[in-house]
N, CA and C atoms as a LAMMPS dump frame, in Angstrom:
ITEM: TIMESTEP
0
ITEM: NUMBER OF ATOMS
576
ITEM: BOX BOUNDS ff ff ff
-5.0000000000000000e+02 5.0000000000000000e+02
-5.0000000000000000e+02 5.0000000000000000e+02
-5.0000000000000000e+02 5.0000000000000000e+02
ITEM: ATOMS id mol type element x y z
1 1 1 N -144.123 -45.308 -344.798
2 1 2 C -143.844 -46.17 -345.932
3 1 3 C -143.581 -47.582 -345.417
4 2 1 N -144.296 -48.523 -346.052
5 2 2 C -143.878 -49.587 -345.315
6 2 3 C -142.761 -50.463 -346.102
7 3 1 N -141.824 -51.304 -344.986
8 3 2 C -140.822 -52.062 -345.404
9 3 3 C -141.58 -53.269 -346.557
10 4 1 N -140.594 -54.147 -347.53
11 4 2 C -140.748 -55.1 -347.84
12 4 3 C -140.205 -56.093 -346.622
13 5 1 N -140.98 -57.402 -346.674
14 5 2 C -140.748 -58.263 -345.884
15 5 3 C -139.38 -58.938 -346.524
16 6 1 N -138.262 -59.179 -345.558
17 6 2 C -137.054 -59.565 -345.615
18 6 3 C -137.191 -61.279 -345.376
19 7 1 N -136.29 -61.288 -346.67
20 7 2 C -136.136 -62.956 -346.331
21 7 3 C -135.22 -63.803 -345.111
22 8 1 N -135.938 -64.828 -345.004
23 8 2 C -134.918 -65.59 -343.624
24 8 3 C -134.013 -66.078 -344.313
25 9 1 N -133.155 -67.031 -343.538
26 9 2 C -131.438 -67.316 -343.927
27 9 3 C -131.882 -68.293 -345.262
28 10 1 N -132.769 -69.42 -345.47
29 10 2 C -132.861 -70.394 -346.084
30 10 3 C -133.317 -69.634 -347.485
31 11 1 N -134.278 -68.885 -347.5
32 11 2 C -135.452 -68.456 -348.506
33 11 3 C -133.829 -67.18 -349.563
34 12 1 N -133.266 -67.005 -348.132
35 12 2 C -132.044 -66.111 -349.094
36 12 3 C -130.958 -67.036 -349.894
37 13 1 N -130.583 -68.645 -349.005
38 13 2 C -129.972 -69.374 -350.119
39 13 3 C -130.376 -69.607 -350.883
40 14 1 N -131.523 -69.88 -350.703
41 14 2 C -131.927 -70.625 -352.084
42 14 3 C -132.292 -69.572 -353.19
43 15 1 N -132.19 -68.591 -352.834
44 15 2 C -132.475 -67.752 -354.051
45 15 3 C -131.319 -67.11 -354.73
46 16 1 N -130.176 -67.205 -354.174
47 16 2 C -128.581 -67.366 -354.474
48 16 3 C -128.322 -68.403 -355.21
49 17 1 N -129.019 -69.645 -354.688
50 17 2 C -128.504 -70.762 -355.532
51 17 3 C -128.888 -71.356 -356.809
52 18 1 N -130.559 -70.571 -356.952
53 18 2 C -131.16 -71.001 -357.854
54 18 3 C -130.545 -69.935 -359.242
55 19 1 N -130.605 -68.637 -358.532
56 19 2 C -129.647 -67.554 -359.927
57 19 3 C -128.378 -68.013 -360.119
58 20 1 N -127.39 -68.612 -359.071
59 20 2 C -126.124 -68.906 -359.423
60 20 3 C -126.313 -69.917 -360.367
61 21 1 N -126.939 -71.281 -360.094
62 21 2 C -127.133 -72.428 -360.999
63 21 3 C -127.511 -71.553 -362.156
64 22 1 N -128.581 -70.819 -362.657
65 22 2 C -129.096 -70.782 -363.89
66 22 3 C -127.875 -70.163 -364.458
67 23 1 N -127.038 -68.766 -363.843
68 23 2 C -126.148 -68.192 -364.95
69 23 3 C -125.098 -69.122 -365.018
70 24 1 N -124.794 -69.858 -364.052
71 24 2 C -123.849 -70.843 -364.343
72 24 3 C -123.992 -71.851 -365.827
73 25 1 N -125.645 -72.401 -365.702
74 25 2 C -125.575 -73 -366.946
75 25 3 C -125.709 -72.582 -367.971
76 26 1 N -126.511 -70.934 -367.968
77 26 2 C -126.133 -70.388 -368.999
78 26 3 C -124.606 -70.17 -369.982
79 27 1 N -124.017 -69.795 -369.19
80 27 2 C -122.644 -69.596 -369.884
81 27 3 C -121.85 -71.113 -369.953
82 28 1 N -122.306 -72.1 -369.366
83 28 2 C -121.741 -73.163 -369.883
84 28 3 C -121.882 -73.9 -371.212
85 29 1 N -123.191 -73.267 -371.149
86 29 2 C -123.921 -73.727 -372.079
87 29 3 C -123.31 -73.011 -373.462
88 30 1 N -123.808 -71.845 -373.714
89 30 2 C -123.085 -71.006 -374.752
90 30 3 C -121.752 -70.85 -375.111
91 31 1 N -120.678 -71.371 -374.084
92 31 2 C -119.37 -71.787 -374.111
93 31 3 C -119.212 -73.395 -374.824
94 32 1 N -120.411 -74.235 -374.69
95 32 2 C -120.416 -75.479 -375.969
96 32 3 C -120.484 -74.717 -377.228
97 33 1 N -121.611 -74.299 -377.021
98 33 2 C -122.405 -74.11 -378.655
99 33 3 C -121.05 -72.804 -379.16
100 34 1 N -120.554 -72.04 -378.433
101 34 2 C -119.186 -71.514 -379.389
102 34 3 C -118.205 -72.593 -379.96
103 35 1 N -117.535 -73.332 -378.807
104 35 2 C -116.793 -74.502 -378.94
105 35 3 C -117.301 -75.345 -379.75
106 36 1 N -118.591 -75.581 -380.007
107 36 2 C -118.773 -77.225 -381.076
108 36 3 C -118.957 -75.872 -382.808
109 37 1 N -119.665 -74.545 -382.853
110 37 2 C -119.926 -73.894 -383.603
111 37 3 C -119.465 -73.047 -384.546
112 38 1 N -118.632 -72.594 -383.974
113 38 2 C -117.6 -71.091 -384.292
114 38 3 C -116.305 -71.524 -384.772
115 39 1 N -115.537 -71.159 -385.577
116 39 2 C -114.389 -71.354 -386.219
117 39 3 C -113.232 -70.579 -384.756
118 40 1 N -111.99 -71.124 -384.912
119 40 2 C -111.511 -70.103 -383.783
120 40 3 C -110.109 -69.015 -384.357
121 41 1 N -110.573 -67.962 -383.409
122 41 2 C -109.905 -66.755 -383.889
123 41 3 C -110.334 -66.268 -385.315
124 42 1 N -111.717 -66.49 -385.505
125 42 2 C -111.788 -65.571 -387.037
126 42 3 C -113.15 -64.688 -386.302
127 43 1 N -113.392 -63.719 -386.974
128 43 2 C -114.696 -63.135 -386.73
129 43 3 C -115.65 -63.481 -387.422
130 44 1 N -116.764 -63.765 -387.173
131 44 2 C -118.164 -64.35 -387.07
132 44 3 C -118.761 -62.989 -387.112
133 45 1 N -119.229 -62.024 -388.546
134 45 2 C -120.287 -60.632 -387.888
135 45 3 C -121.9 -61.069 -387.987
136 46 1 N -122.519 -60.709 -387.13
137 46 2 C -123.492 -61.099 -386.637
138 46 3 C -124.006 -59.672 -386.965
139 47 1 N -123.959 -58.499 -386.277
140 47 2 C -124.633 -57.336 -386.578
141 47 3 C -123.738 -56.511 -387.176
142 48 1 N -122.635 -56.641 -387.823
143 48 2 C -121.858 -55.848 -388.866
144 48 3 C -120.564 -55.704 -387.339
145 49 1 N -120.308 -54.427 -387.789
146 49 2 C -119.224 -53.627 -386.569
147 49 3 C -119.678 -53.866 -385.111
148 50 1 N -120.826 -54.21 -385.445
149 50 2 C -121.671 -53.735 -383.475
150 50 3 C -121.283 -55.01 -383.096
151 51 1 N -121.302 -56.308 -383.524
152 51 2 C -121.957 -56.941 -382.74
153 51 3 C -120.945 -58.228 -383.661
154 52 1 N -120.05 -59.134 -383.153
155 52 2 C -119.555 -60.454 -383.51
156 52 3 C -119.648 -61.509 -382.4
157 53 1 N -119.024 -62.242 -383.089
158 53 2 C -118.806 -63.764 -382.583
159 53 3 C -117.136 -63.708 -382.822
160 54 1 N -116.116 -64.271 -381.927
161 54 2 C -114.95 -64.346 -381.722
162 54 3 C -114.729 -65.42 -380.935
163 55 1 N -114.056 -66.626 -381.183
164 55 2 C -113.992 -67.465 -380.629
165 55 3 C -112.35 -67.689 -379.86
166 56 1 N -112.171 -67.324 -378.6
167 56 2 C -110.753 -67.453 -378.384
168 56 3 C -110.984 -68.255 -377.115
169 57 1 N -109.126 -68.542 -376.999
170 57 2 C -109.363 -69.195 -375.388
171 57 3 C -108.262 -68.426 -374.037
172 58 1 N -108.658 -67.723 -373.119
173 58 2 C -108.253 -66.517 -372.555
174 58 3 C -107.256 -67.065 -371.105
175 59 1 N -106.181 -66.959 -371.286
176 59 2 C -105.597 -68.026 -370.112
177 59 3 C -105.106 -66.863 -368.939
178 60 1 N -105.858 -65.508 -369.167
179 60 2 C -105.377 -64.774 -368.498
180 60 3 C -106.544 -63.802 -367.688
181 61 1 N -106.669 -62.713 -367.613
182 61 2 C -107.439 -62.148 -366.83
183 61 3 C -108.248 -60.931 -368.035
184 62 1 N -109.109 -60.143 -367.181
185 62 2 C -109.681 -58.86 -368.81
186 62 3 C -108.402 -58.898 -369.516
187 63 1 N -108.663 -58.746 -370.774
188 63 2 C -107.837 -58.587 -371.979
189 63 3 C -106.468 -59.398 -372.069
190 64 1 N -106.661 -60.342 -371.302
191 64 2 C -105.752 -61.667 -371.399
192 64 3 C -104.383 -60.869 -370.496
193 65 1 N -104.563 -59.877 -369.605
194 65 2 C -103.423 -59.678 -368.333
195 65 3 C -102.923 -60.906 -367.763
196 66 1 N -101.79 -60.856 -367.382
197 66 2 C -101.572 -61.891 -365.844
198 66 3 C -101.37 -63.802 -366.36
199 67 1 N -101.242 -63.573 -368.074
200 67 2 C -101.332 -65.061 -368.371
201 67 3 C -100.534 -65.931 -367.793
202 68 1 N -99.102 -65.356 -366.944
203 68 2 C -98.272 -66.137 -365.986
204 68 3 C -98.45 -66.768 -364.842
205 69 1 N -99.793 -66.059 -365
206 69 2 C -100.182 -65.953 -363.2
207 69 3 C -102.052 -66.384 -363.273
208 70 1 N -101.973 -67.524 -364.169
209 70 2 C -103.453 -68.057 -363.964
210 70 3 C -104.112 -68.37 -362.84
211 71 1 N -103.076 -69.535 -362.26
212 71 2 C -103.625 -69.884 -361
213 71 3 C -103.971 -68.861 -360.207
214 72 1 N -103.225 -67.793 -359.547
215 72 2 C -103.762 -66.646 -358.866
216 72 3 C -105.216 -66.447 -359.169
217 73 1 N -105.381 -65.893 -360.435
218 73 2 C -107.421 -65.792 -360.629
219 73 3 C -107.77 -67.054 -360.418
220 74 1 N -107.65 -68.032 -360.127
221 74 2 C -108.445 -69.028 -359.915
222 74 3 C -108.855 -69.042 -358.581
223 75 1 N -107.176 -68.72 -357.806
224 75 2 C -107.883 -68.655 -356.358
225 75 3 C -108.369 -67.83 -356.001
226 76 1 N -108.363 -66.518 -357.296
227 76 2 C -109.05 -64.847 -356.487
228 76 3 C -110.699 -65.506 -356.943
229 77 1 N -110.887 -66.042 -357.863
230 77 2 C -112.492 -66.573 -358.253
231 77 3 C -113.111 -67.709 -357.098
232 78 1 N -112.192 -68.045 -356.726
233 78 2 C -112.628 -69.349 -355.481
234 78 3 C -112.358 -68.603 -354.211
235 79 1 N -112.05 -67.465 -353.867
236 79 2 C -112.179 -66.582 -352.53
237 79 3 C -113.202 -66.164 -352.685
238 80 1 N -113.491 -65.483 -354.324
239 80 2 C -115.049 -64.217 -354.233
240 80 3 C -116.167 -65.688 -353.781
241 81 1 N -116.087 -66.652 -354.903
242 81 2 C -117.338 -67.528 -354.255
243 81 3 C -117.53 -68.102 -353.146
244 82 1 N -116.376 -67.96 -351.873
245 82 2 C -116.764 -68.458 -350.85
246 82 3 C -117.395 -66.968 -350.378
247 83 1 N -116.666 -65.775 -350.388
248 83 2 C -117.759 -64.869 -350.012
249 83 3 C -118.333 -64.795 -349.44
250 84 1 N -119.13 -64.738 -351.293
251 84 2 C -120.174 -65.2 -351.761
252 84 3 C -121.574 -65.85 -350.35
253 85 1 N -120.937 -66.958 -350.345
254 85 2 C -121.417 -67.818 -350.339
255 85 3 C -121.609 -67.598 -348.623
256 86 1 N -120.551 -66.941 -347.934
257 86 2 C -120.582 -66.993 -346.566
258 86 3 C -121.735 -65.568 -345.871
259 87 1 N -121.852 -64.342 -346.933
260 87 2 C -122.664 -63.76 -346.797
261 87 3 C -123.691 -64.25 -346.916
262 88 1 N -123.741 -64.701 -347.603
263 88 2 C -125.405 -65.206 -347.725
264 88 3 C -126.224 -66.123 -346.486
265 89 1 N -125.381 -66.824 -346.372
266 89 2 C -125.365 -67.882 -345.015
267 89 3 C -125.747 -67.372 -343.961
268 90 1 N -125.198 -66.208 -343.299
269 90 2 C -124.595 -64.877 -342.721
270 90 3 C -125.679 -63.869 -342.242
271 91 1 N -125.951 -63.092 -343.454
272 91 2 C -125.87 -61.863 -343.646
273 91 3 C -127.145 -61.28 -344.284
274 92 1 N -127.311 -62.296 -345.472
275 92 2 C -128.404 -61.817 -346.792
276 92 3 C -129.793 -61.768 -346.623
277 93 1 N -130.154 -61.191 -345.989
278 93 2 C -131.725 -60.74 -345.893
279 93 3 C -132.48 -59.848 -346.916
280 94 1 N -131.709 -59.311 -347.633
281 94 2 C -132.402 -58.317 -348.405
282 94 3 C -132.732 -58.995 -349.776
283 95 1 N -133.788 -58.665 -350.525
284 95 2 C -134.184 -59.785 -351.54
285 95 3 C -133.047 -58.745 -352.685
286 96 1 N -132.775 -57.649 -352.915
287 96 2 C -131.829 -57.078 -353.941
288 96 3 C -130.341 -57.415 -353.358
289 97 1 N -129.923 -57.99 -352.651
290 97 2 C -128.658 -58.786 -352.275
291 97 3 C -128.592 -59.75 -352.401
292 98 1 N -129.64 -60.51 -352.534
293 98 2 C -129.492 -62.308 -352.833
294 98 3 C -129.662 -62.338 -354.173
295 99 1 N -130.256 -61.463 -354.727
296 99 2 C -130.389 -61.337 -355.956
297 99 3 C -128.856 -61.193 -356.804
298 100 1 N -128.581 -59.875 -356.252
299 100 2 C -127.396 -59.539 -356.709
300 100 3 C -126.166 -60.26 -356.898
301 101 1 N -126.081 -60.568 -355.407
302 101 2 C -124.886 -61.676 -355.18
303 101 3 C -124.841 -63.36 -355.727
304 102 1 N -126.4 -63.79 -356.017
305 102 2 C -126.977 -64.785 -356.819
306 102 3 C -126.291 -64.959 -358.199
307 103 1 N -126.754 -63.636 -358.836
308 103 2 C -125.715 -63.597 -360.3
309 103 3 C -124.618 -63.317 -360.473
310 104 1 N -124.027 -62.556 -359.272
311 104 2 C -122.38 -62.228 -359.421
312 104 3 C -121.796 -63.932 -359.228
313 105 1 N -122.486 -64.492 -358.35
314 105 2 C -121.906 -65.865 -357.819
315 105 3 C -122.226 -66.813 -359.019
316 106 1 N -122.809 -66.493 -359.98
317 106 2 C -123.19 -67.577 -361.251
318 106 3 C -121.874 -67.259 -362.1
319 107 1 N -121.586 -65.901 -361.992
320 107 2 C -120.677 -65.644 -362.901
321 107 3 C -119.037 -66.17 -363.025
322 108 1 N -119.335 -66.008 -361.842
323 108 2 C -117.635 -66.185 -360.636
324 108 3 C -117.582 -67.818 -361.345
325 109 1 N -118.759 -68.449 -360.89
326 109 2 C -118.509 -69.59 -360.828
327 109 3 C -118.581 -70.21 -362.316
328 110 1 N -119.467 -69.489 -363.323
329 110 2 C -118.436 -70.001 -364.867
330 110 3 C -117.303 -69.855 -365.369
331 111 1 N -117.039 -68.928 -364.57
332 111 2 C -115.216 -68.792 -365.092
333 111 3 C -114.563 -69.096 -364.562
334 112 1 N -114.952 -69.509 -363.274
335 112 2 C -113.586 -70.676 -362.223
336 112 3 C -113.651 -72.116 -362.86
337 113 1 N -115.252 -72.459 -362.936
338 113 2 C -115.437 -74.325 -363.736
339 113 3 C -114.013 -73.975 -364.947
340 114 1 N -114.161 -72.839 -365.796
341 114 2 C -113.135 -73.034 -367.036
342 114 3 C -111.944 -73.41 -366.327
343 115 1 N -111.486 -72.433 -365.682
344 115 2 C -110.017 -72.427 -364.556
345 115 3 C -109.553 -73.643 -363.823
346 116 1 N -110.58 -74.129 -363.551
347 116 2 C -110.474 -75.844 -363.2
348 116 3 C -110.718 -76.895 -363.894
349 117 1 N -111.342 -76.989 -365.457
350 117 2 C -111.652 -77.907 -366.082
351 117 3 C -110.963 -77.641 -367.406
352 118 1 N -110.905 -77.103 -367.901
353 118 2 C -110.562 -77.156 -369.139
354 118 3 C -109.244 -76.963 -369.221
355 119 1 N -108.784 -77.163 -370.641
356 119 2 C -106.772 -77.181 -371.184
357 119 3 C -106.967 -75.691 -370.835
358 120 1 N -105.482 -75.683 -370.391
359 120 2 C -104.252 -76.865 -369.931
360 120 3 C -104.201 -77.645 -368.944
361 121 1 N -105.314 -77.377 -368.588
362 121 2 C -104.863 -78.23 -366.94
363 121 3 C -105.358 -77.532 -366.048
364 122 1 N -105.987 -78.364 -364.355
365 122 2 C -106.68 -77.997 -362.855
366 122 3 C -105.563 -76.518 -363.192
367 123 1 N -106.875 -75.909 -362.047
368 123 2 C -105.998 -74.149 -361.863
369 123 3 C -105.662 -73.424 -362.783
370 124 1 N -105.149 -73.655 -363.966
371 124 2 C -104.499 -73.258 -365.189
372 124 3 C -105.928 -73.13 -366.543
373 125 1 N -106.682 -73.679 -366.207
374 125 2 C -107.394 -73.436 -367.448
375 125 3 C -107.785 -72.507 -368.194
376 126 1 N -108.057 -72.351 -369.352
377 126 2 C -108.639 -71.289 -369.986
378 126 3 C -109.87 -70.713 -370.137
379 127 1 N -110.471 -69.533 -370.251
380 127 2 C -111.398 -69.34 -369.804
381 127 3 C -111.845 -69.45 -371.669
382 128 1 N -113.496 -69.563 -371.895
383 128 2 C -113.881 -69.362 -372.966
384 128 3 C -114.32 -68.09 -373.259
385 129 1 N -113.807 -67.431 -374.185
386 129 2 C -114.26 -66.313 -374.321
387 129 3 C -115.322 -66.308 -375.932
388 130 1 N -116.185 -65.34 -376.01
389 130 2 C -116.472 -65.612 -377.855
390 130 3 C -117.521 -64.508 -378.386
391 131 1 N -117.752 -63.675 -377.503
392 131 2 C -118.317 -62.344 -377.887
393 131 3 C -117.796 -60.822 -377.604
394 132 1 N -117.485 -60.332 -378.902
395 132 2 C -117.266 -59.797 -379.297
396 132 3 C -117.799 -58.202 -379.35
397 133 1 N -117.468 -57.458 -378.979
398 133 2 C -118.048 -56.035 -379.711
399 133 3 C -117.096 -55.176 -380.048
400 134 1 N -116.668 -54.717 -381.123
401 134 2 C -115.548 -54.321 -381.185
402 134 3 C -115.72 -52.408 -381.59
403 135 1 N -117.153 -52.123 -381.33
404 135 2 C -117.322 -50.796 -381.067
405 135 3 C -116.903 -50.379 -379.381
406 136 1 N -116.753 -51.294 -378.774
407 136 2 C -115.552 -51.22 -377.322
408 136 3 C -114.101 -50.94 -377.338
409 137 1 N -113.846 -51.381 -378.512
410 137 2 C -112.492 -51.255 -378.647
411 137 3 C -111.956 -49.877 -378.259
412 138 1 N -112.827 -48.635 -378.272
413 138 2 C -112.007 -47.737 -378.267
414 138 3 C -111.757 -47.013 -376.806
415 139 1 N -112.392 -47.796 -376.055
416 139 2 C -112.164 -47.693 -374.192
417 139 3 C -111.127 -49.425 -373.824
418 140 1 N -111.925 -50.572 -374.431
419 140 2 C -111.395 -51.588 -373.889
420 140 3 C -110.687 -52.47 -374.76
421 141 1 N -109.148 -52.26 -374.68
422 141 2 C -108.968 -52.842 -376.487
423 141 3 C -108.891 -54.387 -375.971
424 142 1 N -109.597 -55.096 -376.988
425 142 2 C -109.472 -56.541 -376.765
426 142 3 C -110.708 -56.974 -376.296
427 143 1 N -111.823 -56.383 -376.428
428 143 2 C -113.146 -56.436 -375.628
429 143 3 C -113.415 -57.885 -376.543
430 144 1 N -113.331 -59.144 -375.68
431 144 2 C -113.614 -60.221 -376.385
432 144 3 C -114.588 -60.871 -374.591
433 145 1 N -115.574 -61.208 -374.576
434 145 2 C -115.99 -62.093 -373.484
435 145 3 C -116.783 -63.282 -373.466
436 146 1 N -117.288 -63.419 -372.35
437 146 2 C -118.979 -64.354 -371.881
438 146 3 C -119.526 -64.006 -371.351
439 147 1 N -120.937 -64.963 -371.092
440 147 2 C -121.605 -64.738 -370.637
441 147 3 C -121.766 -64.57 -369.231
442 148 1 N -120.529 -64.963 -368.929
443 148 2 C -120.067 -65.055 -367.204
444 148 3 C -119.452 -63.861 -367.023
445 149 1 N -118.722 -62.915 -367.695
446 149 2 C -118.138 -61.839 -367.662
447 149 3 C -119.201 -60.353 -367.437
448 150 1 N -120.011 -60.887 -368.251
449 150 2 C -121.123 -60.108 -368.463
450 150 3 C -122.48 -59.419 -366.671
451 151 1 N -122.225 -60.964 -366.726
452 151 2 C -122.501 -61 -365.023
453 151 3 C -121.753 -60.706 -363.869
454 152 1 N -120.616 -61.077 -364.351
455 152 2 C -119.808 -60.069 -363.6
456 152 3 C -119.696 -58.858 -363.294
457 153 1 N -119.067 -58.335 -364.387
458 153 2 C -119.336 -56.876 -364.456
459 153 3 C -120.611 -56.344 -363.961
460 154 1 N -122.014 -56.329 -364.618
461 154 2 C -122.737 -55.748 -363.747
462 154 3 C -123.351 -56.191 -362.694
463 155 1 N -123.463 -57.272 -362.104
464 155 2 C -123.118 -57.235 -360.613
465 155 3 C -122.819 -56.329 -359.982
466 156 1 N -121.023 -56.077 -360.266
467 156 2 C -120.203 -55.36 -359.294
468 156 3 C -120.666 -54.171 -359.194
469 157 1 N -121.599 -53.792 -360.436
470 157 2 C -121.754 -52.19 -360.754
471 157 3 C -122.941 -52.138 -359.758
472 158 1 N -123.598 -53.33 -360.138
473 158 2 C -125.132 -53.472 -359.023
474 158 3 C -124.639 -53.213 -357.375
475 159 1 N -123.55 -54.035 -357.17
476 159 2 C -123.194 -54.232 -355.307
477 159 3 C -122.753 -52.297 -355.301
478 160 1 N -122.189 -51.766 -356.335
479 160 2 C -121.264 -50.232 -355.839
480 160 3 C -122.724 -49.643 -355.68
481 161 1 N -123.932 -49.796 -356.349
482 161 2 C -125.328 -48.844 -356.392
483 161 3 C -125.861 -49.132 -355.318
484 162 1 N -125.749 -50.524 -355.041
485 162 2 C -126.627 -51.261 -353.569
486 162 3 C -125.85 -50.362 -352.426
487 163 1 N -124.087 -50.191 -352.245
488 163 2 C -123.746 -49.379 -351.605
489 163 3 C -124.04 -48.089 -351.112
490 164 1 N -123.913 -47.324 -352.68
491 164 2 C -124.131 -45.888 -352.411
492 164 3 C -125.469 -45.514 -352.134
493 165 1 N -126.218 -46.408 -352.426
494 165 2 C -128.129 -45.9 -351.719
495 165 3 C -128.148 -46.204 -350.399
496 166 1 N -127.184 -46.906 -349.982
497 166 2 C -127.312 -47.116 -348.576
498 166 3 C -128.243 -48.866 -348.123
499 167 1 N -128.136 -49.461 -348.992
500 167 2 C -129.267 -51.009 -348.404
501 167 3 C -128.466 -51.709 -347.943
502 168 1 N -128.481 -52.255 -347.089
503 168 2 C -127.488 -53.022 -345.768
504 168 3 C -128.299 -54.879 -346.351
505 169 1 N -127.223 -55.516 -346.047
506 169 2 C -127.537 -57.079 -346.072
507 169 3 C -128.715 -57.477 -345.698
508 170 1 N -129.325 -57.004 -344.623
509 170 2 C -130.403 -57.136 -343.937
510 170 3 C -131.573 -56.944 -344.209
511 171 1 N -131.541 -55.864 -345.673
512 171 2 C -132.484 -54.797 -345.997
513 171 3 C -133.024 -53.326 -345.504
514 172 1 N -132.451 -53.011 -344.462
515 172 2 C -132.694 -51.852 -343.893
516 172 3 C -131.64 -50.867 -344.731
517 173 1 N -132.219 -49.312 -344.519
518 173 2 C -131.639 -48.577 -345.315
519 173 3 C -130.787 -47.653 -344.321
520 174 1 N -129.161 -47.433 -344.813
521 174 2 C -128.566 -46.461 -344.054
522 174 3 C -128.75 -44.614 -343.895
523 175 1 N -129.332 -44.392 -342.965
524 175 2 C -129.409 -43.25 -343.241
525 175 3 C -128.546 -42.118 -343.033
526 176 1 N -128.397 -41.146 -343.733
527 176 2 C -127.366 -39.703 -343.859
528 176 3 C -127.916 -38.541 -343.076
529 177 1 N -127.025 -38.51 -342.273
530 177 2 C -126.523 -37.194 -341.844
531 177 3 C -126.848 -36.283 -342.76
532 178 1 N -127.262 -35.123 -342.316
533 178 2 C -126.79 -33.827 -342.954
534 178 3 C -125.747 -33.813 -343.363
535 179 1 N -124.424 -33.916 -342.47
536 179 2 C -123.003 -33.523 -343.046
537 179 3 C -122.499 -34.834 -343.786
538 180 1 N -123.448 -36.109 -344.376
539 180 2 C -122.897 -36.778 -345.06
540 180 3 C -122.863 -38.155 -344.308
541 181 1 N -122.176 -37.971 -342.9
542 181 2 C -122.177 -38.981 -342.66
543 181 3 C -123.145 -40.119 -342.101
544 182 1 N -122.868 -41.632 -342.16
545 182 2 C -124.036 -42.406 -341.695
546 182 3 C -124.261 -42.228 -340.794
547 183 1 N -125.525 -42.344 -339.956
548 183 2 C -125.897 -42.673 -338.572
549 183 3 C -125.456 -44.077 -337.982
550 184 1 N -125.236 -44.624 -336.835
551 184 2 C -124.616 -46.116 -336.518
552 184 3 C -125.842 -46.92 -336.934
553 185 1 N -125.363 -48.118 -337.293
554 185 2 C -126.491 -48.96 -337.566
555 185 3 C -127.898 -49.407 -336.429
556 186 1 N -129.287 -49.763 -336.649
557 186 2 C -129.767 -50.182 -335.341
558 186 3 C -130.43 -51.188 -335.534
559 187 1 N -130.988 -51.554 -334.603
560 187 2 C -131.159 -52.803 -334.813
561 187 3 C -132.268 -53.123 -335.409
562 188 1 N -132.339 -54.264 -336.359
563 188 2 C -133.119 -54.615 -337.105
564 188 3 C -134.396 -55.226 -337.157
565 189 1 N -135.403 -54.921 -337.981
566 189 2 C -136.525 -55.776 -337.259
567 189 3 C -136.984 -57.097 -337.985
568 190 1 N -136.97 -57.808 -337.402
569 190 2 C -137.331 -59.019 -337.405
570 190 3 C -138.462 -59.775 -338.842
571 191 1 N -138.303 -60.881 -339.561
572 191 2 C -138.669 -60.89 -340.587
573 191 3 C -140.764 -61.238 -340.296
574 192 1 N -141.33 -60.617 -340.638
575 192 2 C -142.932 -60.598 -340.399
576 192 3 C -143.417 -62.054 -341.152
């Protein structure tokens, strides 16, 4: 079976940077058009029960946790994007890791810009939240987000799958033991 050809260090930033920029402006973007659009704190139904518009402003973490303790997520959002950012530099050879980490890093980084730009204030800001599904409610009460959240989340779900199949930064695949466990890593071959 033959390998896909693995990207070099540059061809992997830039393909980090170009998904981070776009989800970045995505959700900046849709965080205006709530803010100039939407009434705040009323519901907006769009598809009845399934599906609203909720316009709030979230000074805390999922379901508004930790509102004492903003700054903390700001600096836990400005650790993931250096990462981020240092794997890639690093590490990221595999085109489903630059990928991956591309949109987790778009995401990170719309909800830190809120954390640093917007009221109340550097570090302290609020995040925009304004979609709604409130057929969630009955796992996640308070299910209010963005479009940066959205990327978040599956990201992370993407990096736990990238894990458990075994695809290494590099692109090479880890292989299993019979009894489960990995074999040591070897060395890699070189991009064609």
């Amino acid at each position: 079976m033959a390998s896909r050809k693995r990207l070099n260090g540059p061809a992997a930033g830039a393909l980090v940077a170009i998904l981070a920029a776009a989800v970045l402006a995505a959700d900046q973007f849709t965080k205006y058009l709530a803010l100039e659009n939407l009434p705040y704190q009323r519901e907006v139904p769009v598809l009845g029960e399934f599906f609203q518009l909720y316009l709030t402003k979230n000074p805390g973490a999922a379901f508004s946790l930790g509102t004492g303790v903003t700054w903390l997520f700001t600096l836990a959002l400005a650790a993931v994007a250096v990462v981020v950012i240092v794997l890639t530099v690093r590490r990221v050879r595999a085109r489903s890791w630059a990928i991956v980490l591309g949109l987790l890093l778009g995401g990170v980084l719309g909800n830190l810009t809120d954390r640093l730009l917007r009221e109340p204030g550097f570090l302290v800001g609020h995040v925009i939240d304004f979609i709604h599904t409130p057929w969630m409610w009955l796992w996640f009460p308070s299910a209010i987000y963005n479009v940066a959240d959205m990327f978040i989340v599956t990201m992370m779900i993407s990096v736990a799958v990238l894990v458990v199949v075994g695809i290494r930064f590099d692109g090479s695949r880890e292989r299993r033991n019979t009894d489960g466990s990995a074999d040591e890593p070897t060395a890699t071959v070189t991009d064609r």
